[in-house]
Jmol script that loads the backbone (N, CA, C; Angstrom):
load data "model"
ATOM      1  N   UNK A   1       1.008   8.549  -1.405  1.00  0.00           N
ATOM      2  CA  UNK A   1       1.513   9.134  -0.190  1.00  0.00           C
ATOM      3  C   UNK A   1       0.519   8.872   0.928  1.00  0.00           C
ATOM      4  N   UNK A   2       0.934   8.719   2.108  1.00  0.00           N
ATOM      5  CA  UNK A   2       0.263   8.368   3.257  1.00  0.00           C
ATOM      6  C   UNK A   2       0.184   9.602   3.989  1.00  0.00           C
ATOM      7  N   UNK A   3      -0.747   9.955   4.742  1.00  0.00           N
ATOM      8  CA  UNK A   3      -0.524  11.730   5.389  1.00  0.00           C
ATOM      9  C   UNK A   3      -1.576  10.746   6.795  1.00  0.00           C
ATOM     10  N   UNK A   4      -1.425  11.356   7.986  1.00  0.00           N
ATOM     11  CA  UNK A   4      -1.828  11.546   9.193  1.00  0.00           C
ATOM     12  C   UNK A   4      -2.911  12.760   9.204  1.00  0.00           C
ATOM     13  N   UNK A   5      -4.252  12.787   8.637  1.00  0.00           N
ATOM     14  CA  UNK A   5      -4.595  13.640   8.462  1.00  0.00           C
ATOM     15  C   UNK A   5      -5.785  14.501  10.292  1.00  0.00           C
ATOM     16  N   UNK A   6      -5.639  13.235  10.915  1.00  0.00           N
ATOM     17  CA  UNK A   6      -6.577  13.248  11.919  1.00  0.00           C
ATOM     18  C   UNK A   6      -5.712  14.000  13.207  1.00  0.00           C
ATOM     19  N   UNK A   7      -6.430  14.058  14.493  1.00  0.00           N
ATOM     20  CA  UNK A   7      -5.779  15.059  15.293  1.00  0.00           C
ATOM     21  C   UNK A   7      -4.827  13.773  16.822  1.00  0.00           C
ATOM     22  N   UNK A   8      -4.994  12.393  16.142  1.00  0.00           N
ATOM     23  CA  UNK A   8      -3.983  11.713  17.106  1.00  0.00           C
ATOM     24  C   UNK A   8      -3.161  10.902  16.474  1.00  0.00           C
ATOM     25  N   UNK A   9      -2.177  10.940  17.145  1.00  0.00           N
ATOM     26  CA  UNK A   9      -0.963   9.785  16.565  1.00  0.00           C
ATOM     27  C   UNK A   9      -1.466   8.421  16.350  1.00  0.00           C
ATOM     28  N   UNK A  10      -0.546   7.961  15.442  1.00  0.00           N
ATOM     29  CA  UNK A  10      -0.871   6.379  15.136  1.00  0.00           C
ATOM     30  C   UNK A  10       0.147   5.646  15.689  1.00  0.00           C
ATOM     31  N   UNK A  11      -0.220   4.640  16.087  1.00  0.00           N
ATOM     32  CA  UNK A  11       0.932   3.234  17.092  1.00  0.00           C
ATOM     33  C   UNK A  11       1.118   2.043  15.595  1.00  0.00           C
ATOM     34  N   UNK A  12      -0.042   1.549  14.895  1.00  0.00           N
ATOM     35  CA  UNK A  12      -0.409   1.158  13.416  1.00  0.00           C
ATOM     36  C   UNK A  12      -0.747   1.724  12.007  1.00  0.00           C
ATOM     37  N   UNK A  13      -0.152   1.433  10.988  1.00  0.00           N
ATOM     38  CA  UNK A  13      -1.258   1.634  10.166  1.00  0.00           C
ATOM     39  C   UNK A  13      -0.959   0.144   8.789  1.00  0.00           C
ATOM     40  N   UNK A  14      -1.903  -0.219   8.618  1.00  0.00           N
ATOM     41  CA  UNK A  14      -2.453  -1.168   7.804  1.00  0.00           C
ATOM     42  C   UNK A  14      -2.839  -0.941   6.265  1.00  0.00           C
ATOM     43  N   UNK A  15      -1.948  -0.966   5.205  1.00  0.00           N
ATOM     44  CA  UNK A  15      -2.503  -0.657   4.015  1.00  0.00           C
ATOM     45  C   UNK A  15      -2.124  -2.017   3.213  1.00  0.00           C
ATOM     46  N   UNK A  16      -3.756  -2.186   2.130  1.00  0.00           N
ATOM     47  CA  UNK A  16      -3.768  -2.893   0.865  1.00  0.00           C
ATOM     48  C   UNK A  16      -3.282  -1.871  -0.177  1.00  0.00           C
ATOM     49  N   UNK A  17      -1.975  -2.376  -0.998  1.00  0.00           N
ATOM     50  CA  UNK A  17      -1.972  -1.538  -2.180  1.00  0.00           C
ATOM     51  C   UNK A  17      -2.251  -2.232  -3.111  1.00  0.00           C
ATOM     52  N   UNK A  18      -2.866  -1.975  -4.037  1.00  0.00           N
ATOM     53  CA  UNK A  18      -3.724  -2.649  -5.385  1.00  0.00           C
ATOM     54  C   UNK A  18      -2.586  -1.793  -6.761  1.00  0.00           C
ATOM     55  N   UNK A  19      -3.360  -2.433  -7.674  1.00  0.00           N
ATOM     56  CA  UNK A  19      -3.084  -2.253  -9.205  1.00  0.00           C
ATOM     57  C   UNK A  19      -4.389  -1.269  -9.460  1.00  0.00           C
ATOM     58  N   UNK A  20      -4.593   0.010 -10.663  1.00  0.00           N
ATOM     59  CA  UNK A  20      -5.415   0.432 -10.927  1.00  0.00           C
ATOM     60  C   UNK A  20      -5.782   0.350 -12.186  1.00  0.00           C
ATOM     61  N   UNK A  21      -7.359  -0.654 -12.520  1.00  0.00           N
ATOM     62  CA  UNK A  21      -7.818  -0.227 -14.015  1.00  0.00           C
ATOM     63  C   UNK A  21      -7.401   0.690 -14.926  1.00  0.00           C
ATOM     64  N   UNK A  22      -7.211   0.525 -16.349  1.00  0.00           N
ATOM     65  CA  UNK A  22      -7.027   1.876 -17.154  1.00  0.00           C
ATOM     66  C   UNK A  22      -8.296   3.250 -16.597  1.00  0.00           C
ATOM     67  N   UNK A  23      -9.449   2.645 -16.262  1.00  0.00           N
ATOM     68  CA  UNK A  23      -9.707   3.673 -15.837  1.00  0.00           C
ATOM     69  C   UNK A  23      -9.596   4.946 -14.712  1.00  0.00           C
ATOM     70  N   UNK A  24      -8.423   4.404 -14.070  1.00  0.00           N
ATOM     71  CA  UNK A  24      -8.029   5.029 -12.898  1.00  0.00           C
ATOM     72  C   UNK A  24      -8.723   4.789 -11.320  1.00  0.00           C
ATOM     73  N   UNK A  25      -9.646   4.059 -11.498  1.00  0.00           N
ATOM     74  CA  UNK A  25     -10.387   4.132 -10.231  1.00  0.00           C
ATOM     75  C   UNK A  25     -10.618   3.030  -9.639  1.00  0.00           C
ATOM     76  N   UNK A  26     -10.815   1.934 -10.993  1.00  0.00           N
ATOM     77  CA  UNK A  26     -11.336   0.020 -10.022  1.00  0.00           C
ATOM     78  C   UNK A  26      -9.810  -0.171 -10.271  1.00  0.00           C
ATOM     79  N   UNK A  27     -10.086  -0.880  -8.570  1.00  0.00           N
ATOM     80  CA  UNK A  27      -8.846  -1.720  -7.875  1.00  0.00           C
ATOM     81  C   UNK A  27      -9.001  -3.115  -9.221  1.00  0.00           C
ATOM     82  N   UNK A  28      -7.692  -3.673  -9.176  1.00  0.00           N
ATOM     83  CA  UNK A  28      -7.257  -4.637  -9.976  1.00  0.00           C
ATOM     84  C   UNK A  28      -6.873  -5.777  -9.171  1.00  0.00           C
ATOM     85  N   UNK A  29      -7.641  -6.149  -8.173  1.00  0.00           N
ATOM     86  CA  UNK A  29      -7.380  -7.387  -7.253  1.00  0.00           C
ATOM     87  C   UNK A  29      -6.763  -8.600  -8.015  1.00  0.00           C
ATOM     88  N   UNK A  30      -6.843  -8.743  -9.055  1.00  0.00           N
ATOM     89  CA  UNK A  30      -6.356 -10.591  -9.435  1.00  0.00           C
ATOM     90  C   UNK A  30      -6.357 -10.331 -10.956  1.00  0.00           C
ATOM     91  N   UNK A  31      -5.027 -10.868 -11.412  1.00  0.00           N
ATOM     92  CA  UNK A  31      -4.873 -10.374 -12.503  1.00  0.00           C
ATOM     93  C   UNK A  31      -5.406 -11.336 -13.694  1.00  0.00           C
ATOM     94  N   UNK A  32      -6.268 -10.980 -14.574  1.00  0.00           N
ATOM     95  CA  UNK A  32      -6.950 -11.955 -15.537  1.00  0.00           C
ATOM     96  C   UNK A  32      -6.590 -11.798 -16.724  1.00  0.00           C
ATOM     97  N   UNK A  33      -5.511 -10.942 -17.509  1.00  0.00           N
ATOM     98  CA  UNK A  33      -4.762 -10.781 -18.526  1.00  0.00           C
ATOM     99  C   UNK A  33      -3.623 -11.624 -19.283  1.00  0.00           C
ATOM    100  N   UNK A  34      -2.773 -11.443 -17.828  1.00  0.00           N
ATOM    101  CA  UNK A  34      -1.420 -12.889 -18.089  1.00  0.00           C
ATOM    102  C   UNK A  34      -1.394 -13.488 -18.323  1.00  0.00           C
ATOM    103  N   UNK A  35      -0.580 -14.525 -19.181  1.00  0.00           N
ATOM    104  CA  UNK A  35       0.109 -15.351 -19.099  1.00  0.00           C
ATOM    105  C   UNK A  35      -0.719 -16.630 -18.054  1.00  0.00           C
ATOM    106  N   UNK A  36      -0.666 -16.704 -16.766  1.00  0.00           N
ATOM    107  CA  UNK A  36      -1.225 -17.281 -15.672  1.00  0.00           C
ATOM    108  C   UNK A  36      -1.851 -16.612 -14.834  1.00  0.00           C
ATOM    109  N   UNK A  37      -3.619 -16.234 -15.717  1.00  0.00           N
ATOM    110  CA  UNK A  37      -4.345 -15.803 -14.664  1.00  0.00           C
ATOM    111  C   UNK A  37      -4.341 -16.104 -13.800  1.00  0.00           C
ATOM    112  N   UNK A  38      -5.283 -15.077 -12.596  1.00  0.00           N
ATOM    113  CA  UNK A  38      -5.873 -15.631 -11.569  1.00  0.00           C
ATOM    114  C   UNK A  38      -4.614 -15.347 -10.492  1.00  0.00           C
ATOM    115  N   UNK A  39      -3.763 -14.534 -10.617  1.00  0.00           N
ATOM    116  CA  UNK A  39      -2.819 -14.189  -9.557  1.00  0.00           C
ATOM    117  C   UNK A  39      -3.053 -13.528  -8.770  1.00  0.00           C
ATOM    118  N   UNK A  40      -3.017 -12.923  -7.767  1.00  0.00           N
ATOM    119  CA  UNK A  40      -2.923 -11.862  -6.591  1.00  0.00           C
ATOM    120  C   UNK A  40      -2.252 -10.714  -7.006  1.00  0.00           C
ATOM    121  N   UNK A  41      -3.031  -9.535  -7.449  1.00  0.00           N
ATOM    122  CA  UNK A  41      -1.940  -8.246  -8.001  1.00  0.00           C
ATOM    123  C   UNK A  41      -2.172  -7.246  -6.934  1.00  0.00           C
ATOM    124  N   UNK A  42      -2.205  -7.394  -5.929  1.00  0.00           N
ATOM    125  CA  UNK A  42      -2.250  -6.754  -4.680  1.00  0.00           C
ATOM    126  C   UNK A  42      -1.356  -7.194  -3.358  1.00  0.00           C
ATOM    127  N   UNK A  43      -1.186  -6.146  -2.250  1.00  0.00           N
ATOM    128  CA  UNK A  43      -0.138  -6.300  -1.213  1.00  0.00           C
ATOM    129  C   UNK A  43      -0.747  -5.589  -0.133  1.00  0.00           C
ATOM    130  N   UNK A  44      -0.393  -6.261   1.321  1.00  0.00           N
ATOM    131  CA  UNK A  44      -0.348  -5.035   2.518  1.00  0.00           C
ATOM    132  C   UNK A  44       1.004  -5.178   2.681  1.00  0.00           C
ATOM    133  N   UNK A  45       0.839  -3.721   3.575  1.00  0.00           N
ATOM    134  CA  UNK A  45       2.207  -2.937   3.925  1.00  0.00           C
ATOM    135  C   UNK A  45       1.846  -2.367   5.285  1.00  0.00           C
ATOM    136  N   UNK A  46       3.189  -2.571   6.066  1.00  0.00           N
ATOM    137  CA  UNK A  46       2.862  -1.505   7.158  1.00  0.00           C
ATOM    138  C   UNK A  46       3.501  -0.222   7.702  1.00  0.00           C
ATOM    139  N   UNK A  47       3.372   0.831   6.951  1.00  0.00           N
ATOM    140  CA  UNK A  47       4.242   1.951   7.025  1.00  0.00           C
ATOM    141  C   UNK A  47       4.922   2.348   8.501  1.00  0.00           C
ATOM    142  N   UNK A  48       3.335   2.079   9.201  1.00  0.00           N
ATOM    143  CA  UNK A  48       3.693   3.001  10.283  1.00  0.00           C
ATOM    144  C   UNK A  48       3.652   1.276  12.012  1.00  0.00           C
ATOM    145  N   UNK A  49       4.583   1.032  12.053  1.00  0.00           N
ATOM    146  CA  UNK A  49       4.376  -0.597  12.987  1.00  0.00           C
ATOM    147  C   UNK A  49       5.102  -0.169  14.569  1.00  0.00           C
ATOM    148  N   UNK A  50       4.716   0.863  15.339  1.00  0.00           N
ATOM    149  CA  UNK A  50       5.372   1.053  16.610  1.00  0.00           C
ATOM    150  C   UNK A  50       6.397  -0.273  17.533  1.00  0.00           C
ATOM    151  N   UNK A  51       5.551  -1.354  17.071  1.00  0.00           N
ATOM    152  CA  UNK A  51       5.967  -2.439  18.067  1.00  0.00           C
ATOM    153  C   UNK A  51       6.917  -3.367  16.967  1.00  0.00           C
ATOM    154  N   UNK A  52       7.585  -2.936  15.674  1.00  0.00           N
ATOM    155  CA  UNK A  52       8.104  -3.767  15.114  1.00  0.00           C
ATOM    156  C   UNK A  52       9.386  -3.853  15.799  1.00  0.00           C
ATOM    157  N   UNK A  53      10.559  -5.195  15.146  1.00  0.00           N
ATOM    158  CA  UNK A  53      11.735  -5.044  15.553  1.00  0.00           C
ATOM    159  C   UNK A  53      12.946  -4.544  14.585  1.00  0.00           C
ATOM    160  N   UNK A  54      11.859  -3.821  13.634  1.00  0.00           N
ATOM    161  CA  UNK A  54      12.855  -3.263  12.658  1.00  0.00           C
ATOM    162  C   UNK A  54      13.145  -1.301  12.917  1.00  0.00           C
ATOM    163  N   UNK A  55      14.491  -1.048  12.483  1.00  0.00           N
ATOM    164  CA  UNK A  55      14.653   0.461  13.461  1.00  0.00           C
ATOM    165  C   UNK A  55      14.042   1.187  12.278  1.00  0.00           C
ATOM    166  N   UNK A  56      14.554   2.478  12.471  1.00  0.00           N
ATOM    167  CA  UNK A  56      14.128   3.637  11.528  1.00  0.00           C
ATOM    168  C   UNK A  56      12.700   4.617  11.779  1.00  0.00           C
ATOM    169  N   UNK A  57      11.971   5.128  11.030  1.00  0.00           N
ATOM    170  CA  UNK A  57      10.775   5.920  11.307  1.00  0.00           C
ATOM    171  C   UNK A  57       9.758   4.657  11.409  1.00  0.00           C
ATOM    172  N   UNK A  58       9.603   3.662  10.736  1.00  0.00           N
ATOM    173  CA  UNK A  58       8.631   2.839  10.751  1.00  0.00           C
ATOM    174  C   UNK A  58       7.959   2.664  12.670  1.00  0.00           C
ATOM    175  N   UNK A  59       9.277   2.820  13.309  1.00  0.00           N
ATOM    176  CA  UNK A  59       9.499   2.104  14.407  1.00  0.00           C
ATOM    177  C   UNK A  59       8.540   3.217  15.795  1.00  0.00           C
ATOM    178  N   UNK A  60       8.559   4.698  15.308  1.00  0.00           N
ATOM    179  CA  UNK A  60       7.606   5.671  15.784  1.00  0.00           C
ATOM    180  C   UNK A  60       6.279   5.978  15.365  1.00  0.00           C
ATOM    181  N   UNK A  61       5.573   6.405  16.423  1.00  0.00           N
ATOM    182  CA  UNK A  61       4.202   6.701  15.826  1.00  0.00           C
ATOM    183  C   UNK A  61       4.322   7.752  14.914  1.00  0.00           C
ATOM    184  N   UNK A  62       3.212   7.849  14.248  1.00  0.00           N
ATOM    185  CA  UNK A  62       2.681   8.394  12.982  1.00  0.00           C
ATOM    186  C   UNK A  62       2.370  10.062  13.652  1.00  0.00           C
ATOM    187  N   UNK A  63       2.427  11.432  13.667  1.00  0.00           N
ATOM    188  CA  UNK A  63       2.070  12.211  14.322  1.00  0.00           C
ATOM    189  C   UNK A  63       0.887  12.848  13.398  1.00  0.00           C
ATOM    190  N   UNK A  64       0.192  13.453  13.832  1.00  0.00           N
ATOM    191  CA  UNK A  64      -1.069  14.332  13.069  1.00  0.00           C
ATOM    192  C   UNK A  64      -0.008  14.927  11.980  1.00  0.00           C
ATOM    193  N   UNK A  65      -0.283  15.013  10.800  1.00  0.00           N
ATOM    194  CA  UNK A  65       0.314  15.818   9.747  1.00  0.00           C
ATOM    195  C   UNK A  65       1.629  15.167   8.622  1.00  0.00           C
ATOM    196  N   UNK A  66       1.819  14.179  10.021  1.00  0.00           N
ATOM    197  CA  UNK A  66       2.662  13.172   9.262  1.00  0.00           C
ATOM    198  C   UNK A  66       2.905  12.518   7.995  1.00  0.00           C
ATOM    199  N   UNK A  67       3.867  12.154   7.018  1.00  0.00           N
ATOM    200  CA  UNK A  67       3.992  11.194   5.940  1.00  0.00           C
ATOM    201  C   UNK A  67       5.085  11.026   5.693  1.00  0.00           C
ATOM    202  N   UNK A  68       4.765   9.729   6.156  1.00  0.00           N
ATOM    203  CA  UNK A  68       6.351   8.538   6.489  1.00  0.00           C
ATOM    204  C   UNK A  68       6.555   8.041   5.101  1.00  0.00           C
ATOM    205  N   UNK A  69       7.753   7.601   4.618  1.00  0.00           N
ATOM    206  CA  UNK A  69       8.097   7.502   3.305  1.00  0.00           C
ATOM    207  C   UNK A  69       8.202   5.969   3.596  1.00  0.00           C
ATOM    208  N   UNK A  70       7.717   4.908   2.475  1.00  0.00           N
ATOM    209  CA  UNK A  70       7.513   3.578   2.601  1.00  0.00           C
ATOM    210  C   UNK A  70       7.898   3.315   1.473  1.00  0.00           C
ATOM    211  N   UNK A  71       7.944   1.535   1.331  1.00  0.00           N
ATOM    212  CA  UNK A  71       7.888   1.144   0.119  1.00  0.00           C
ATOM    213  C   UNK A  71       7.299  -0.184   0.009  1.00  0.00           C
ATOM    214  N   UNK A  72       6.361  -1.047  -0.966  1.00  0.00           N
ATOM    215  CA  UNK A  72       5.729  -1.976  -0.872  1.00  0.00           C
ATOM    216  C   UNK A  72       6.237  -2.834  -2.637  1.00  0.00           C
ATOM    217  N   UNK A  73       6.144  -4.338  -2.181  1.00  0.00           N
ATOM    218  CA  UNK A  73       6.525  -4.667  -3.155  1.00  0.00           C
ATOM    219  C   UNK A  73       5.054  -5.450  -3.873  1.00  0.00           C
ATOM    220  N   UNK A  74       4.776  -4.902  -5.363  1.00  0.00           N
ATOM    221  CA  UNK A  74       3.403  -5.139  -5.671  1.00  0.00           C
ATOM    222  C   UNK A  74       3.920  -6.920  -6.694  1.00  0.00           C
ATOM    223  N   UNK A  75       2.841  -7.943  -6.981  1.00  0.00           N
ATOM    224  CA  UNK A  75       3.328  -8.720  -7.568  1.00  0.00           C
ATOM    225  C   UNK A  75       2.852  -7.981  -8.734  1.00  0.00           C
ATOM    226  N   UNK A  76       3.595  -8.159  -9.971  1.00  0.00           N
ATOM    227  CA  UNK A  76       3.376  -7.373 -11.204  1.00  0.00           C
ATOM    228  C   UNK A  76       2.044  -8.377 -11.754  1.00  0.00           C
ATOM    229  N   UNK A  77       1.040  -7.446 -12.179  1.00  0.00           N
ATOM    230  CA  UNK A  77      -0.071  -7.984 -12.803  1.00  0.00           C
ATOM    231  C   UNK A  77      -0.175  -8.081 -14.249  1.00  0.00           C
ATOM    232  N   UNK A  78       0.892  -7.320 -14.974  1.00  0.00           N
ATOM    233  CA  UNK A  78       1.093  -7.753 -16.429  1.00  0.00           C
ATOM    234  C   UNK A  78       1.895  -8.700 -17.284  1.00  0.00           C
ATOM    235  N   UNK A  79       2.060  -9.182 -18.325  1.00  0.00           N
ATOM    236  CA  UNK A  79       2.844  -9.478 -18.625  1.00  0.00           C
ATOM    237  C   UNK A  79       4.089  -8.499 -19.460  1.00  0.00           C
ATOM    238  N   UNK A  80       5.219  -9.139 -18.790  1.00  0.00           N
ATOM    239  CA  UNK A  80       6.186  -8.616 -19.278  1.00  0.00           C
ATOM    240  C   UNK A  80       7.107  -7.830 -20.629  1.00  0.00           C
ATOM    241  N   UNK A  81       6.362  -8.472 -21.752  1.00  0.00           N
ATOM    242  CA  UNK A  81       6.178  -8.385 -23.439  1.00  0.00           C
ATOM    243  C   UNK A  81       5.429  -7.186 -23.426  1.00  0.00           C
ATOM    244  N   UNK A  82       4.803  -6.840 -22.600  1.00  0.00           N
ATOM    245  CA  UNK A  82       4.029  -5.635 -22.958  1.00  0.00           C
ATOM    246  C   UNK A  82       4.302  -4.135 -22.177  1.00  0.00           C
ATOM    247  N   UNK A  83       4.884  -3.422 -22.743  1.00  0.00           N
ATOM    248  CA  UNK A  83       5.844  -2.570 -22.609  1.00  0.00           C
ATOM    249  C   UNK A  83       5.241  -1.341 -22.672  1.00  0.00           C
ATOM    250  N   UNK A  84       3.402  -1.257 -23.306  1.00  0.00           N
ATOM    251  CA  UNK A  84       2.818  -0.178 -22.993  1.00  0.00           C
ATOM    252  C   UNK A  84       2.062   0.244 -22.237  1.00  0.00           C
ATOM    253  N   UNK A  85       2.188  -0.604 -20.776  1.00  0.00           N
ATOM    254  CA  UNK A  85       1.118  -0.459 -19.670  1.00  0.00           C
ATOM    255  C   UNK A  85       1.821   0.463 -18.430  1.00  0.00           C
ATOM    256  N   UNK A  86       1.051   1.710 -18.451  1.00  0.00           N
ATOM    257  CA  UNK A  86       1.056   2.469 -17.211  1.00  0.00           C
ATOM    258  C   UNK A  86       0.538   2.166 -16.384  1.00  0.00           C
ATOM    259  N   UNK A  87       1.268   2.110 -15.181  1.00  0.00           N
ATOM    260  CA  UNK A  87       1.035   1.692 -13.975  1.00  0.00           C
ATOM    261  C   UNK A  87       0.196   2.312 -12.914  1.00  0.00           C
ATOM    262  N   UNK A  88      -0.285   2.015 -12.498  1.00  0.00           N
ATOM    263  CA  UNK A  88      -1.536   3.229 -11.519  1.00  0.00           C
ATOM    264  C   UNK A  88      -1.321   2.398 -10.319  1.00  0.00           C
ATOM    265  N   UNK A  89      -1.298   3.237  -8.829  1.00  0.00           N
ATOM    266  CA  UNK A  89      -1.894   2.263  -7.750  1.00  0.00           C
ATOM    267  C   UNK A  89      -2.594   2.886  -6.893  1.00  0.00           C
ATOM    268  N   UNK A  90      -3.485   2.597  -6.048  1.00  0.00           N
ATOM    269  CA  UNK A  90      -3.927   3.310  -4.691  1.00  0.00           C
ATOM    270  C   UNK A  90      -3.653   1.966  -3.648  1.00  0.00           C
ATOM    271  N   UNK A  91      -3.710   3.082  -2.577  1.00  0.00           N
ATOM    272  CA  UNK A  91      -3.065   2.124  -1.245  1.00  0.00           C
ATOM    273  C   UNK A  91      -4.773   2.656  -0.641  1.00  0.00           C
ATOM    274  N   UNK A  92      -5.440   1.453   0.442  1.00  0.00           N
ATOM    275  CA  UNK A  92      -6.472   1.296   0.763  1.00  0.00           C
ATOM    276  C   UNK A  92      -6.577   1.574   2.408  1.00  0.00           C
ATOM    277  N   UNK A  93      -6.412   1.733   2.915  1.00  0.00           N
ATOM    278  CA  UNK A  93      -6.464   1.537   4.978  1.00  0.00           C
ATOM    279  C   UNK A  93      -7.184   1.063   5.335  1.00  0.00           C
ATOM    280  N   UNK A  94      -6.930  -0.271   6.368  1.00  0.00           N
ATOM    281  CA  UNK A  94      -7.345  -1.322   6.593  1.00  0.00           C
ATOM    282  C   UNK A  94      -7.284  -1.979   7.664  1.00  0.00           C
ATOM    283  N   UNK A  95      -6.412  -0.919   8.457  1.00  0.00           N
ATOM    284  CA  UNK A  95      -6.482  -1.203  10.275  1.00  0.00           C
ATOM    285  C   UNK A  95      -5.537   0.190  10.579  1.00  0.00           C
ATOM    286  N   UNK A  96      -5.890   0.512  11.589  1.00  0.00           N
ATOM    287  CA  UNK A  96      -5.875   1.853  12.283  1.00  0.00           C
ATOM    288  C   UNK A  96      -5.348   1.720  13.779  1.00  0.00           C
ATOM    289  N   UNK A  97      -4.263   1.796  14.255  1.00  0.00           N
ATOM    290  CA  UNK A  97      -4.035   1.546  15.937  1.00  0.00           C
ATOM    291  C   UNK A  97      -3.715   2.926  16.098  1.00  0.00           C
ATOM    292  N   UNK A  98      -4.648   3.667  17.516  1.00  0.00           N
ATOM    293  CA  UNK A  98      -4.069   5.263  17.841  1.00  0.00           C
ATOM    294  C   UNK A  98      -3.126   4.608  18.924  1.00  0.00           C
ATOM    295  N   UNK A  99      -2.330   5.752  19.367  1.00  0.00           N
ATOM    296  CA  UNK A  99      -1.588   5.779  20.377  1.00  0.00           C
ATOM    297  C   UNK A  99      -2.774   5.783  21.402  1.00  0.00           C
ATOM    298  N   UNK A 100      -1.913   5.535  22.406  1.00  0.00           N
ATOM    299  CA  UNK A 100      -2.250   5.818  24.425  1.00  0.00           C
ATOM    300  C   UNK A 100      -1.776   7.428  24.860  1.00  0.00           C
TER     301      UNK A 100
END
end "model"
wireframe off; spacefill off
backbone 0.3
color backbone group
């Protein structure tokens, strides 16, 4: 979940979402397990894009308290045959535009 936790609106916001280690905490940048290592198991997203040309909430700033509902498409870092991997992710912030 994304929250506006600061006291000004956002015009941007910029997130990397990653894959998370079994241990819950290291990011999983490039996947070395598969089939064809060496992939990209990470994405940006832009929840919050004031100046896009797409409509909906994306299309308003972010207000203090805010959390805009998104969705990001991750490239899958496992292989498919394997049917016992829980999925973990954290999303990272990575550019910040306030309003005027």
């Amino acid at each position: 979940m994304l929250r506006n936790s600061g006291d000004r609106s956002l015009d941007e916001v910029e997130l990397n979402v990653v894959y998370l280690e079994a241990d819950g905490k290291t990011p999983h940048w490039v996947d070395q397990a598969a089939t064809k290592p060496g992939r990209a198991s990470f994405s940006k997203t832009w929840p919050v894009l004031v100046n896009t040309a797409l409509g909906g909430e994306i299309g308003t700033p972010l207000k203090p308290g805010g959390t805009p509902a998104f969705s990001v498409d991750l490239p899958l870092s496992y292989d498919l045959d394997n049917n016992d991997v829980n999925f973990a992710f954290a999303g990272i912030v990575t550019a910040l535009r306030f309003s005027k």
